[in-house]
N, C-alpha and C positions, 0 to 999 in steps of 0.2 A: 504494500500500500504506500500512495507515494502523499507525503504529506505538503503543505503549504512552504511553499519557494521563499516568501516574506515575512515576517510580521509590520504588516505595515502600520500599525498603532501603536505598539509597545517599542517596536525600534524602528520609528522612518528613518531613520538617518543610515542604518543598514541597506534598506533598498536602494539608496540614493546613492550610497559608495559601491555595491556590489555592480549597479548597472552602471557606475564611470567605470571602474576594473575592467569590463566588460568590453565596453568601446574603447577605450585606451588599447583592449590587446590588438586591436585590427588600427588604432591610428594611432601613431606610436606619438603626436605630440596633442597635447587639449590644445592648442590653437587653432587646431584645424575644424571644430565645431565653438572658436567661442566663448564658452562657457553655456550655449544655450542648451538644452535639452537632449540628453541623450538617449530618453527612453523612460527616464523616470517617472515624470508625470504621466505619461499613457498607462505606465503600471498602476498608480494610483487611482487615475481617473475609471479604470476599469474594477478596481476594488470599490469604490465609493460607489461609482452610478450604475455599470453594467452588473454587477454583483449584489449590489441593492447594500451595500454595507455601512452608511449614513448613520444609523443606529448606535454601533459599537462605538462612533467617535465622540470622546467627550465634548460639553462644548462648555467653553473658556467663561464664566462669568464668575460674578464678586462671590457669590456661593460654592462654586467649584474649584478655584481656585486650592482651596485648600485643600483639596482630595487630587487634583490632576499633580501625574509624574512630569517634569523637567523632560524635556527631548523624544517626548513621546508626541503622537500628530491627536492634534487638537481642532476642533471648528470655532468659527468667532464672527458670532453675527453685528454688524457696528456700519456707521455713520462715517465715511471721510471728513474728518472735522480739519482736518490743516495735511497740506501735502509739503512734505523736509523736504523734497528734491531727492537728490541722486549721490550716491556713496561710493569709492572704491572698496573691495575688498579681495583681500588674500585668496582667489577662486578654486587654484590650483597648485600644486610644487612640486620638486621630486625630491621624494625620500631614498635617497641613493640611486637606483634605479627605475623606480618607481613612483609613477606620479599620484599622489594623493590628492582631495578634493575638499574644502571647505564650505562648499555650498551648500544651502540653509544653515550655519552656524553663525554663532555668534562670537567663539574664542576662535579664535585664528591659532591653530598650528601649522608654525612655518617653520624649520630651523635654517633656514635661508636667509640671505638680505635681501631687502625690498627691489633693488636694483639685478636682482643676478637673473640672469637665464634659466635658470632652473626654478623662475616662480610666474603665475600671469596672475594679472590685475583684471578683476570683471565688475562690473558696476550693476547696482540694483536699486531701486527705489524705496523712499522712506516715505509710509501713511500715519500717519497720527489717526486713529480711527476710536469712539467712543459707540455704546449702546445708543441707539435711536433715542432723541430725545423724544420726550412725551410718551414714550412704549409704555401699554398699558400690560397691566399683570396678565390679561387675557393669553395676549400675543408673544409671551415671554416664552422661549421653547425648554421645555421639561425637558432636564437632565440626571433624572433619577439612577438608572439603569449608570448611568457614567460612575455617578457617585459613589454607588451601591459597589459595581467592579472593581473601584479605588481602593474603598474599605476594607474588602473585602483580601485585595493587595496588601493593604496594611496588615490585616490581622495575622498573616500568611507569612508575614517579612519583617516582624517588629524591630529587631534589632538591626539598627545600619550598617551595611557592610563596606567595607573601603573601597575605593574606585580600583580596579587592578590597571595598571600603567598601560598607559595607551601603547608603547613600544612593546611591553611585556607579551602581549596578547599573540601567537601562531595564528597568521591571514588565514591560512588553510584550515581552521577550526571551522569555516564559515560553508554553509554549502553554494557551489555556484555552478547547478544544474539542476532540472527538475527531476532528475532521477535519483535525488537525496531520497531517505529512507522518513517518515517521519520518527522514528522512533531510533535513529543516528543520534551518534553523541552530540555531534553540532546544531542539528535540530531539534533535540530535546534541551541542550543548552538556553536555545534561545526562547522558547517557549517557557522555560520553566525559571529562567533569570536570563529575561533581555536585558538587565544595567550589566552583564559582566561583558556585554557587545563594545570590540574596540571600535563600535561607530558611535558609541554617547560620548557626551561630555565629558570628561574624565572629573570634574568638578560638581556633576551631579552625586550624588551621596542618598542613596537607600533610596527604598519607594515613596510611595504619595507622604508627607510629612505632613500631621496634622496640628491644627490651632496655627495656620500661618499668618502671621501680623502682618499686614501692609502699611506703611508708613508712607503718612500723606496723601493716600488713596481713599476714594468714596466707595465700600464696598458694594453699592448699590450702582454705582454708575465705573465700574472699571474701565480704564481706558487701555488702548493697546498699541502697541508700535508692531506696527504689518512693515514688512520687508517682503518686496513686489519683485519677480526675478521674468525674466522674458516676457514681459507683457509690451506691447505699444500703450505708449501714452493714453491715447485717445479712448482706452478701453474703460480709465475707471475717473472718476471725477469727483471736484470738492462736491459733496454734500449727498453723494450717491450711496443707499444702501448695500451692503454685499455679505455676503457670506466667507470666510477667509478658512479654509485648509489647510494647515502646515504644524509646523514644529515649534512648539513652546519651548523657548527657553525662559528662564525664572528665578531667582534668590534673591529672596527676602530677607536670609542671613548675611548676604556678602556685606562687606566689614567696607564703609562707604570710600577707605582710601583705595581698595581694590576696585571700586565699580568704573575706572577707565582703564580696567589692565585687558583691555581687548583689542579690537584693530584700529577700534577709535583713538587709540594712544599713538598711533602713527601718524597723526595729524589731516586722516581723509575725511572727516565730519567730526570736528572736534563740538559744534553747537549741540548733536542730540546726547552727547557724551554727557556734558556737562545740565545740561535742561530735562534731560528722562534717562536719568542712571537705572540701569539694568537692573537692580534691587529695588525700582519703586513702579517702574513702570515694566510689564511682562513683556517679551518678545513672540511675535510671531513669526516665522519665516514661512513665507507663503508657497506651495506647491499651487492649490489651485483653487480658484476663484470665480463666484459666481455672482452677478447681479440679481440679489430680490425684486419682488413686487409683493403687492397683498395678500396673494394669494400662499407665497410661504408664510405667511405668518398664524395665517388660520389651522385653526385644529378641528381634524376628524369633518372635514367640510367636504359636501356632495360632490356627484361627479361638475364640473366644471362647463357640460354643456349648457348653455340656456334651454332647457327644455321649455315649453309656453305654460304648462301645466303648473313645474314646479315656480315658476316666476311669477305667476298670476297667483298663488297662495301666497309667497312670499312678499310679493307688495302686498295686497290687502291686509296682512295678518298686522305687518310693519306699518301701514297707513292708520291701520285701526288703532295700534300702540300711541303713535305720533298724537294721533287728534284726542286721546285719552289724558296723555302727559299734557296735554296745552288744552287743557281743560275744556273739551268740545267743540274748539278752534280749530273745524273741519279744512279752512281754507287756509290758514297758518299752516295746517300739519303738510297739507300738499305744498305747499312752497317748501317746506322745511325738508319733505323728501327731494322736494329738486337740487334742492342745495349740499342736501350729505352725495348725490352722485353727478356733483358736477367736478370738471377738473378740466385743466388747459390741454386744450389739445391741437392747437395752432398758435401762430402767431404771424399778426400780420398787422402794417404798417402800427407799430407799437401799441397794438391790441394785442390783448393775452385773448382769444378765443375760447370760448368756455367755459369760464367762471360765471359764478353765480354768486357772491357775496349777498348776504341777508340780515338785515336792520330789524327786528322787533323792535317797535316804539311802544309808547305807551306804557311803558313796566316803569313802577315806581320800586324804590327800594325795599321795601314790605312784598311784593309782587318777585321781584328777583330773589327776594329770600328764598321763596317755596319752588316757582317756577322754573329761576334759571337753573337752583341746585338739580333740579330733575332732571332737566337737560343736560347737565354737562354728566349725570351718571349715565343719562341713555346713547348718548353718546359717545362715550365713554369706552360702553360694553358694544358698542357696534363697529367704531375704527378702532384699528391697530396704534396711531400716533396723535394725541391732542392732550393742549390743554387750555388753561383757565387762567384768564388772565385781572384783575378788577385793577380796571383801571382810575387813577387819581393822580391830583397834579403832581403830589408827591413820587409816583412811578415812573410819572413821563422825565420828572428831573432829575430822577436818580437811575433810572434804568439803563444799563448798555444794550439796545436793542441789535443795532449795528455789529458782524465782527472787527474785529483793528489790529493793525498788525503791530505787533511787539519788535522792533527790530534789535533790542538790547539783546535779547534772548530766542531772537528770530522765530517764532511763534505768531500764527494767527489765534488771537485771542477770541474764543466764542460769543455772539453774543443771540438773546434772547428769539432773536430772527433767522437765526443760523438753522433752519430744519428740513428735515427730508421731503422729499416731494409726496406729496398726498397727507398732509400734516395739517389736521384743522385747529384754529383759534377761537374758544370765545372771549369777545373783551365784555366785561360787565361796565358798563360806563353809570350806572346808576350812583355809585360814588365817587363821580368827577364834583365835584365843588369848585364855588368862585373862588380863585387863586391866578396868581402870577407863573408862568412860565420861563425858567430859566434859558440862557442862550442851548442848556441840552437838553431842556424840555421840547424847546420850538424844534431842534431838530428830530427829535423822535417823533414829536405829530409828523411830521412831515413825511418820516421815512413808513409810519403806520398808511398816511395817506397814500405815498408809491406804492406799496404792499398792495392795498386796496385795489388802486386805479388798475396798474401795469404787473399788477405781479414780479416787482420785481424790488431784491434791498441791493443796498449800497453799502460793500464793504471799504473802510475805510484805511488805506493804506500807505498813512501818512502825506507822502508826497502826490498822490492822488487816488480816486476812487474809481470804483469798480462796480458797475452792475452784474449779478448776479441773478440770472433767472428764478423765481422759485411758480411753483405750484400748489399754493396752501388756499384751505377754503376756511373764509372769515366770515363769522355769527356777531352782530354787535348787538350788546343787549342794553337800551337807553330809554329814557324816557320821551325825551323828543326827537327828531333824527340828528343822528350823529353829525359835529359838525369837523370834526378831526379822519373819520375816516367815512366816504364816500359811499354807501353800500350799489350793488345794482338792483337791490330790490328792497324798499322802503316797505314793512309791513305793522299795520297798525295791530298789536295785539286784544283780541277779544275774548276773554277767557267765559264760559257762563259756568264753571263750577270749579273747582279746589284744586282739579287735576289728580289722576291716576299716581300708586307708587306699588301695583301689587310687581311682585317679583316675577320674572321671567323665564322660564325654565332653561336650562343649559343649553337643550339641543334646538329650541327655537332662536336662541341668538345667531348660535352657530349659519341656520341656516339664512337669517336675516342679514348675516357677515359674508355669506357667500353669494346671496342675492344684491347687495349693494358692490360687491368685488368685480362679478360678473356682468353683470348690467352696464357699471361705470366704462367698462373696458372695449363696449362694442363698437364696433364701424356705423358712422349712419350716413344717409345721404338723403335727397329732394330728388324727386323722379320730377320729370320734365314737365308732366300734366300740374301735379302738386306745386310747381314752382312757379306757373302761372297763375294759377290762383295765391299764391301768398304775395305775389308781386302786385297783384289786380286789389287786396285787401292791405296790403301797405298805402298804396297810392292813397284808396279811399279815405284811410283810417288821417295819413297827413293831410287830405281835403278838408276832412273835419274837424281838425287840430295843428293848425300850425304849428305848436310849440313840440312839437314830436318832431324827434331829428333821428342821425345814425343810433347812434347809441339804446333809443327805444327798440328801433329796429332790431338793430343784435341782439339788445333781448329776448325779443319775440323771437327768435329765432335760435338764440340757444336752447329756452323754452321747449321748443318745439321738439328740441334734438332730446331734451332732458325727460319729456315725459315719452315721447316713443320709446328712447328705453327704458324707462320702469316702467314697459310693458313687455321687453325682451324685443323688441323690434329694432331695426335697420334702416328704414326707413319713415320719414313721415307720413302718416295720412289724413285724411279730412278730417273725421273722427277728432283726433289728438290735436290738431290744429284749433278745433273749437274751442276746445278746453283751452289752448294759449289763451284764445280771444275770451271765455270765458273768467279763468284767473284773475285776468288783467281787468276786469272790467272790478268782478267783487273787490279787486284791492283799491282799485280808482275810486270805486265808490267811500270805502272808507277813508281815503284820505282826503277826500271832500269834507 
């Protein structure tokens, strides 16, 4: 019986050096691929997704932490919060005759100089990457099964055992063919103590080590330094969600005058050396990398087609919640479902296409007590990323909403505005009171106001600024309409009773999570017949109303796109076009 060729979770760093051995024996120098890829990732990528093995791998947060082993491969779901740029490091060398490899490490063994022939310099990129802000506990991925494994390591291994010397170790211990036995000495080795593998860290020390302190770290919001290898730029971007696969490195114990005795003491990135010392901030070194959407965040959620069946229960059930929560406020509740699935989906001449930003007026502070707190819980439990903002003058003059670049310490400093795409806000403006705005008050209106308008903030980077596209959907909750941020739909609140707070059961969230996921995400268009008629009821509608310009227009016409799909449709039709005309008319009415 021939057993597993890898262990690719307990020792990545094995596969990674056994497949360079590999290619080195057929190209006798590593310049000739590079440093890029020589097969290792495809071993991976084929254990993780064609083998379905997702599962087995821990994944990296402020609770795991203390149970994951050092150098073993990890997953790391996180936010691009600031991009370091680009590093050299130590990729390759020859250990006598014999080239060895550095790649995904963080200690550099070289016994070489930096200048000799016998070393190559490969470059890879630095992510600062943090959990999604605003991620709700819903959307957090369960890593019990990781935990439980660790433990379970622990209890198996309590006493530390010494690193055996990386030189000390017979290469040929290792198997390097699939016709190893699994029940060989070198494959029962590595199964039964992957840390005696001379491809770990030699400065790791025993398994999972528990009660691990972090110092200076928010154990709820752990951040990560991802090391990006063969990727194109253009693949991952500031503020983009991803999933990261690779190799944790970690020590919480290292003794803080050793945390620059790595490659960063050679002077190739001395900023992240000194700003995320390796015992306070973890390492990932990335194999491979995947962009999220909503749809990983959900759990135990339906098949993924629109069926018409399941989407037609799933709006009414979700309609019927809405107008319960806003107290029998049947025409609030349908705006309010247009606006949880709306989202930019063009842009054109400095329109954000697709938003739907939403004004309830009318709420007084007594009113936003009971009402807005329901809302921001049902909403809550329905997206993956929001939050709650109550805004007062005191917020707009103290708040960093803007990120700004630090160039003391060369860091993009985060700020309040900094979020991932599909990220909703509500601001409760009910406690704005008469007060003076500072010179950094007037700019945060301001930058709330671009949010609004153009979707888009202004990172401020000293010697100039930068836009930055974003995609968030904004709820402002005031008593009269907002006059700091602009909504596109001004909705006068009507409540006729207390409003609903019964609880929800588990799996109807779910599916209300997978019906606003699904829906938000469809294609739609105007079939030719339907677009004479909306062009023929534009005209009319400005005959009758001069003060109706573009801007209503796009309305009606995101509208249109917003309720075709919460119906699972693609297209517009007459039907759903009424109801625009419809809408618009009850909300015209009350704001009369």
């Amino acid at each position: 019986m021939v057993g597993p060729m890898y262990d690719f979770v307990a020792n990545p760093l094995g596969a990674v050096r056994l497949t360079f051995d590999k290619t080195i024996g057929s190209a006798t120098d590593p310049s000739s691929f590079d440093g890029k890829d020589w097969g290792a990732v495809d071993l991976f990528r084929h254990f993780l997704f064609d083998q379905a093995r997702l599962s087995q791998v821990p994944i990296l947060n402020g609770a795991t932490i203390n149970w994951i082993k050092p150098n073993t491969l990890v997953r790391f779901r996180g936010m691009i919060q600031d991009m370091l740029g680009n590093e050299l490091y130590v990729g390759a060398y020859k250990d006598g005759s014999v080239w060895r490899t550095n790649k995904f490490m963080d200690i550099s063994q070289c016994p070489v100089e930096l200048n000799s022939p016998d070393m190559r310099l490969w470059e890879r990129r630095l992510l600062y990457c943090v959990p999604v802000p605003g991620l709700n506990s819903w959307a957090e991925s369960t890593s019990e099964v990781a935990v439980n494994m660790c433990m379970d390591s622990t209890s198996e291994q309590r006493d530390k055992r010494r690193r055996m010397d990386i030189e000390a170790v017979d290469h040929n211990d290792f198997p390097v063919s699939g016709d190893e036995s699994e029940d060989s000495p070198s494959a029962k080795r590595m199964r039964e103590d992957p840390s005696s593998s001379q491809y770990l860290d030699p400065k790791n020390e025993g398994p999972c080590s528990s009660h691990v302190i972090l110092p200076d770290v928010d154990r709820d919001s752990l951040p990560c330094l991802v090391k990006i290898y063969d990727s194109p730029e253009s693949e991952l971007k500031l503020n983009d969600v991803f999933e990261f696969f690779g190799v944790l490195t970690f020590d919480s114990e290292l003794p803080s005058e050793k945390v620059d005795q790595d490659e960063f003491s050679n002077g190739l990135c001395d900023d992240v050396s000194v700003n995320l010392p390796p015992n306070k901030v973890p390492r990932l070194h990335c194999v491979i990398h995947r962009k999220l959407t909503v749809y990983d965040f959900l759990q135990n959620s339906p098949p993924t087609e629109p069926k018409p069946h399941l989407v037609k229960e799933a709006r009414e059930a979700l309609l019927r919640h809405l107008t319960s929560v806003l107290g029998n406020d049947g025409v609030a509740a349908h705006f309010m479902l247009l606006h949880l699935l709306s989202r930019v989906h063009a842009r054109a001449d400095n329109v954000a296409v697709g938003k739907l930003s939403l004004n309830l007026t009318c709420i007084s502070k007594e009113i936003a007590s009971v009402f807005g707190t329901k809302l921001s819980i049902v909403i809550k439990n329905l997206l993956p990323f929001t939050k709650c903002i109550p805004l007062t003058v005191e917020y707009l003059n103290t708040a960093s909403l803007a990120p700004k670049k630090d160039y003391q310490i060369n860091r993009l400093i985060p700020g309040v505005l900094q979020l991932a795409e599909g990220s909703h806000l509500i601001f409760d403006e009910t406690c704005l009171e008469t007060g003076t705005l500072n010179s950094a008050g007037v700019e945060n209106a301001r930058l709330l106001k671009a949010l609004t308008e153009l979707q888009k903030v202004e990172y401020d980077f000293k010697y100039y600024k930068m836009e930055m596209m974003a995609d968030v959907q904004m709820l402002i909750l005031s008593e009269g309409k907002s006059n700091i941020m602009p909504a596109d739909i001004i909705m006068p609140f009507q409540p006729s009773s207390a409003g609903s707070s019964d609880v929800v059961p588990a799996e109807v969230l779910e599916a209300w999570r997978w019906y606003l996921a699904t829906v938000r995400s469809m294609p739609h268009l105007i079939e030719a017949e339907m677009q004479k008629v909306v062009e023929n009821d534009l005209v009319t509608a400005r005959q009758a109303d001069r003060s109706l310009g573009s801007q209503d227009f796009s309305r009606w016409l995101t509208m249109g796109r917003l309720i075709s799909a919460s119906f699972g449709e693609t297209s517009l039709s007459l039907e759903h076009w009424q109801m625009v005309k419809e809408l618009e008319r009850l909300r015209m009415d009350r704001l009369k």
